[in-house]
N, C-alpha and C positions, 0 to 999 in steps of 0.2 A: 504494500500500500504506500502511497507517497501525500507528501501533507496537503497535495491538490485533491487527489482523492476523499483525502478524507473530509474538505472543507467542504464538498458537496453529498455527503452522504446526511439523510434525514436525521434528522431529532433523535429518533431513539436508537437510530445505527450506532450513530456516534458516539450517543452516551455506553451504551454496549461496548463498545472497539474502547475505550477510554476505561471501562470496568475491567477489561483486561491487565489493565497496568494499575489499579487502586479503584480500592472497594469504596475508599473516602466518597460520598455523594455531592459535600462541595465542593469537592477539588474537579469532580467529574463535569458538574454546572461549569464551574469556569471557566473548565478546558472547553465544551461542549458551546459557553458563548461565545470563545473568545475566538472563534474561527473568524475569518479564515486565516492561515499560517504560510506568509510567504515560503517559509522552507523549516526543515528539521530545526537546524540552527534556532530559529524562530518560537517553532514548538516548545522546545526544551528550553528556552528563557521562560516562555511564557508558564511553563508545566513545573519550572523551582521558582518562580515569582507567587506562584498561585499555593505552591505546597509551604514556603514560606508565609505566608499569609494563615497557615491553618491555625487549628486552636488544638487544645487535647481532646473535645468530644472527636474532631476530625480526624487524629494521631489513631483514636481507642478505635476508630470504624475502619479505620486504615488495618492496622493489629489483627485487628478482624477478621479479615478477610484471609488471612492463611493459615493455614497450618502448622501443628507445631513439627517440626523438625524431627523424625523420625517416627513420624505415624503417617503409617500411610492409609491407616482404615480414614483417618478423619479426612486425609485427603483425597481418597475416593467418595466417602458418602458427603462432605460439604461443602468442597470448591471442586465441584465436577468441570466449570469454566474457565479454571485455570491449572486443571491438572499437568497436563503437559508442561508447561511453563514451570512451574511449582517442582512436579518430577524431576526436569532437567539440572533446573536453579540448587536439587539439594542431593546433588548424585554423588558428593562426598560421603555420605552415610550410607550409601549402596558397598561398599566394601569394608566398613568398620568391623570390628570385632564384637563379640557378643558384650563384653563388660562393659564399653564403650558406647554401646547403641544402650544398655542397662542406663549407664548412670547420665546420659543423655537424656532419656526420659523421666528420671527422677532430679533430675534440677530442673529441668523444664516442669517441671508437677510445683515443686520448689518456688522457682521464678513465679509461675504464675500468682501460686497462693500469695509471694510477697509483695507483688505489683500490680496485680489484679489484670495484668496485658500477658500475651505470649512474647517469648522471650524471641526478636527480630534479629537476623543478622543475615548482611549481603554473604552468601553464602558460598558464591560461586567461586571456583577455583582452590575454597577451602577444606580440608579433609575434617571426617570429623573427630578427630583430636584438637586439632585446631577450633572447630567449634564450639568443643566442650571447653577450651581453657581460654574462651571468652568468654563463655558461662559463668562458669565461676569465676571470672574477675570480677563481669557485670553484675552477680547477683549482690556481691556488696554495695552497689553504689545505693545514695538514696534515692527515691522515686521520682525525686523532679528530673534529677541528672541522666536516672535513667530511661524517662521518658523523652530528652532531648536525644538521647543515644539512638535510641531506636527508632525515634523519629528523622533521624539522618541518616542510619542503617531504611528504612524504611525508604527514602528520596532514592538512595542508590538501586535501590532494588525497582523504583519508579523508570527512573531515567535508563539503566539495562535494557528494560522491555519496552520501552518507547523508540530507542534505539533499534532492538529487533522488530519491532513493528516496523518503523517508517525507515530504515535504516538500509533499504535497497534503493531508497529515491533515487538518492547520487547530488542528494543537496546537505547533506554534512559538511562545516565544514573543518571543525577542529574540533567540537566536545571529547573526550576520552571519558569514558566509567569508571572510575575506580581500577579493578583489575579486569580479567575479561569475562567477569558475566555478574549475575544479579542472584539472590534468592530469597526464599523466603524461611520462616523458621517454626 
C-alpha cells in the first residue's frame, strides 16, 4: 500500500488498515483525519506527533491491544487481526528454553498485577533472554516511569509496522526503526 493509496481508501478502511498498527482509537481518529499524506516521511511525523499527543487512557488501549509475550493461546483467541504481525514481531520466544519461556510468563503475570498494563517491548531482533532481562529490570521501575517506557517501546512497535505497511511506496526517505523490526509483548 502506499500513502496515496491509503489517502483515498473510505472511513472505515482506513481506520481498519490504521488498527493494524495501534488499537489506541484516538491515535486511529487522527491518523484517519489527518489524511491525506504526501509521502511515508509524512505519515510517520504525523503518526509520532499524534502518539505524542496521547494521554495514558490512550497508552492503556494501546497495551491493549497485544498480547503478552509468550502466549500464544491469547494471541490466537484475541488479536486474530494482528496475529501475523504479532507472531512474527515475537519469534525470539519461538526457540527459548522451557525455564525461560516459564519464568517469562510469570513476571509477565508479575508485571501485570504490578502495573495493571502488559508488560511492552519492541521485541524484534531480540531473543528471549534478552527479553526477560528487560523484564526484570522494568518491573522495578515505578508506574509512571514505566508507563513512559512502554509507551515509547509501544511508538516503536507503531512506527515498524507503519513502515511495513506503507514501506514498498518508494517514498521513505531516511526514518530508520530502532533495530530491524517491531513487536509486541
Amino acid at each position: 500500500m502506499t500513502p496515496d493509496s491509503f489517502n483515498r481508501l473510505d472511513t472505515d478502511t482506513a481506520t481498519s488498515t490504521m488498527a493494524g498498527c495501534c488499537s489506541a482509537s484516538r491515535w486511529i481518529a487522527r491518523m484517519v483525519d489527518g489524511r491525506p499524506f504526501e509521502s511515508l516521511d509524512a505519515m510517520l511525523d504525523a503518526a509520532e506527533r499524534a502518539w505524542s499527543d496521547m494521554e495514558e487512557s490512550d497508552w492503556l488501549e494501546a497495551f491493549d491491544g497485544h498480547p503478552r509475550i509468550g502466549d500464544p493461546d491469547s494471541l490466537k483467541a484475541r488479536y486474530r487481526a494482528t496475529l501475523d504481525t504479532a507472531s512474527n514481531e515475537q519469534s525470539g520466544t519461538k526457540s527459548a528454553d522451557e525455564d525461560t519461556l516459564t519464568e517469562l510468563a510469570r513476571l509477565n503475570k508479575e508485571y501485570f498485577d504490578r502495573f495493571g498494563f502488559i508488560f511492552i517491548i519492541f521485541a524484534s531482533g531480540k531473543s528471549a533472554q534478552e527479553m526477560l532481562a528487560a523484564l526484570r529490570r522494568r518491573i522495578e521501575n515505578g508506574r509512571e516511569q514505566e508507563q513512559e517506557t512502554a509507551a515509547a517501546e509501544q511508538w516503536k512497535i507503531m512506527r515498524l509496522r507503519l513502515e511495513r505497511l506503507f514501506g514498498d511506496a518508494g517514498q521513505h526517505t531516511g526514518h530508520v526503526a530502532g533495530s530491524a523490526s517491531g513487536a509486541a509483548a
